[in-house]
C-alpha positions in Angstrom: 10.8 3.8 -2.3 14.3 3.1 -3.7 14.1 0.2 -5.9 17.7 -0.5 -6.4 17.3 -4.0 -4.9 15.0 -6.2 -4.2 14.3 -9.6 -2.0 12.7 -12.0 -3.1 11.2 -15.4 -0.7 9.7 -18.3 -2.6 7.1 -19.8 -0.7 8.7 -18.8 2.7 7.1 -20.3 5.7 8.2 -18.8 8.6 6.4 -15.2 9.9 9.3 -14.4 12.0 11.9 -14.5 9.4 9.4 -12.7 6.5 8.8 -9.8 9.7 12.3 -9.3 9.9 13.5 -9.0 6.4 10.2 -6.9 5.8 11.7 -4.3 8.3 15.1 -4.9 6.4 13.8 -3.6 4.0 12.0 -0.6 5.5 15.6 0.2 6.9 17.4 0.2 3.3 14.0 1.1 1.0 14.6 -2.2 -1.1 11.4 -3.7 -2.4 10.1 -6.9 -0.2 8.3 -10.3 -3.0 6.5 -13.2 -1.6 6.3 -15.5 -4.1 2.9 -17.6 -2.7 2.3 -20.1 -1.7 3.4 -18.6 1.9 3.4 -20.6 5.4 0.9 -18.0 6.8 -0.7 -15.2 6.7 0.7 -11.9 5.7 -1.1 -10.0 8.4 -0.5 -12.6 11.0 0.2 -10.9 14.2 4.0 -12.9 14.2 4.9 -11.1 11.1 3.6 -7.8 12.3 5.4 -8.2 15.2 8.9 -9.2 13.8 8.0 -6.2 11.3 7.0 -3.7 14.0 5.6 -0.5 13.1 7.5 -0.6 9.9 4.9 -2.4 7.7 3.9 1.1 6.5 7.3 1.9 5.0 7.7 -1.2 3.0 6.8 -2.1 -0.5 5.3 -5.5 -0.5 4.7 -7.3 -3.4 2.7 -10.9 -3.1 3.0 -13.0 -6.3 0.4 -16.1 -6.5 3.6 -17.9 -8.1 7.1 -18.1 -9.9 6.0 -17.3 -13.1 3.2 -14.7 -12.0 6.6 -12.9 -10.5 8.3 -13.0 -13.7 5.4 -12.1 -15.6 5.0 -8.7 -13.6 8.2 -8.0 -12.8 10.2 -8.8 -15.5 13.3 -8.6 -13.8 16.8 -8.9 -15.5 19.5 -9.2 -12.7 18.3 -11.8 -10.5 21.0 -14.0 -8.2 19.9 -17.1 -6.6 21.2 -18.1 -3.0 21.9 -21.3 -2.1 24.3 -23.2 0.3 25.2 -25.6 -2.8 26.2 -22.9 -5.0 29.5 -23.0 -5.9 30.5 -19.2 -5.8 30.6 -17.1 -3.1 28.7 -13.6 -3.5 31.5 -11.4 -3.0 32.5 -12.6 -6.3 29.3 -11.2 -7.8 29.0 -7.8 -9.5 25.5 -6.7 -7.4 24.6 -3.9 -9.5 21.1 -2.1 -9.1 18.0 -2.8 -10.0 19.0 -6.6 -8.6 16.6 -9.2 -7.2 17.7 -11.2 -4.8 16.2 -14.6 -4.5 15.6 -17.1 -1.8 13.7 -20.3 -0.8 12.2 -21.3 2.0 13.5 -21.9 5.0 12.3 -25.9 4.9 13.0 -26.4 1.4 15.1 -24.4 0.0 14.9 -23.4 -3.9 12.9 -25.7 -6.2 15.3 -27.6 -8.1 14.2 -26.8 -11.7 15.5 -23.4 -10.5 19.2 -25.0 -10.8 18.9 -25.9 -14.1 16.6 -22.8 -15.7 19.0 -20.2 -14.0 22.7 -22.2 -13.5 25.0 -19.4 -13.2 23.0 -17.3 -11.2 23.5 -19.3 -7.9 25.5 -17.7 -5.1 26.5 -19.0 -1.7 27.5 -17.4 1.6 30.6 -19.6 3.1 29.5 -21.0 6.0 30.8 -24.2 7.8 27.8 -26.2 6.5 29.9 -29.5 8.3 28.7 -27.9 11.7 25.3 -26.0 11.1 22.5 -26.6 8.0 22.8 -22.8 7.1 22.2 -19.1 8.6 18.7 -17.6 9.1 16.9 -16.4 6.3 16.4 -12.8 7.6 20.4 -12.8 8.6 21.4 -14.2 4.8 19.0 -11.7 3.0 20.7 -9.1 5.0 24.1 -10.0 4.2 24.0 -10.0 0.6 22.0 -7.0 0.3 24.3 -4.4 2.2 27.3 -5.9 -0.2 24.6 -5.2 -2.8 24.4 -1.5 -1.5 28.2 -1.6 -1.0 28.8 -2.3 -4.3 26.3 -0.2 -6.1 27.7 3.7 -6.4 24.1 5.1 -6.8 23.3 3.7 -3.3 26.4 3.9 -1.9 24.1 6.1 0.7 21.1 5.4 2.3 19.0 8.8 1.5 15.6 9.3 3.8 
């Protein structure tokens, strides 16, 4: 597993959307957190089938909360992603290892989260005056190919 990156869902609710940025991450090697509680169940047959036949080749890593996360991972670059963040992530030096971290799909990011980590908020421009904001699988996918763009060490996806 290449553990350059990571993603990172708080309490995300949707099996389609986990599915798809699970085989995200199959594709790229990054490590895949769930950060409980989760709308379903990981081996729900939506997720599975989002996911394909790539649940083998990803490194899943279920957290029973925020702080359980923290506690075991102990990570040190982490970038939030919101659509009321005032900076764009292109402006953002993504450097490895680097968690990337989103809420759910409903909800969003807790708000204490704004506060505790101000700074660490990123957006991706989007015409929010027409549409709420892009699919999770689709935003986690944006920021972490720039995140692989960026970094030299992964400039390369290597088998």
């Amino acid at each position: 597993m290449n553990e350059n990156f990571h993603i990172v869902l708080h309490e995300p609710v949707i099996p389609q959307n986990t599915g798809s940025i699970a085989r995200l991450c199959a594709c790229t090697g990054a490590v895949l957190h769930l950060v409980e509680p989760l709308g379903f169940k990981i081996d729900a047959a939506r997720v599975k089938r989002a996911g394909l036949d790539y649940w083998p080749h990803v490194d899943i890593r279920v957290h029973p909360n925020w702080e359980a996360f923290l506690e075991k991972e102990k990570p040190e670059s982490l970038y939030f992603f919101s659509k009321f963040a005032s900076h764009p992530y292109t402006e953002a030096k993504l450097t490895s290892p680097t968690y990337f971290v989103f809420g759910s799909e409903t909800k969003g990011l807790p708000k204490p989260f704004f506060q505790t980590y101000e700074g660490k908020f990123l957006q991706i421009p989007m015409r929010t005056n027409l549409v709420r904001s892009l699919n999770l699988a689709q935003a986690a996918a944006i920021v972490l190919y720039e995140g692989i763009r960026q970094d030299s060490q992964t400039s390369r996806i290597v088998n």
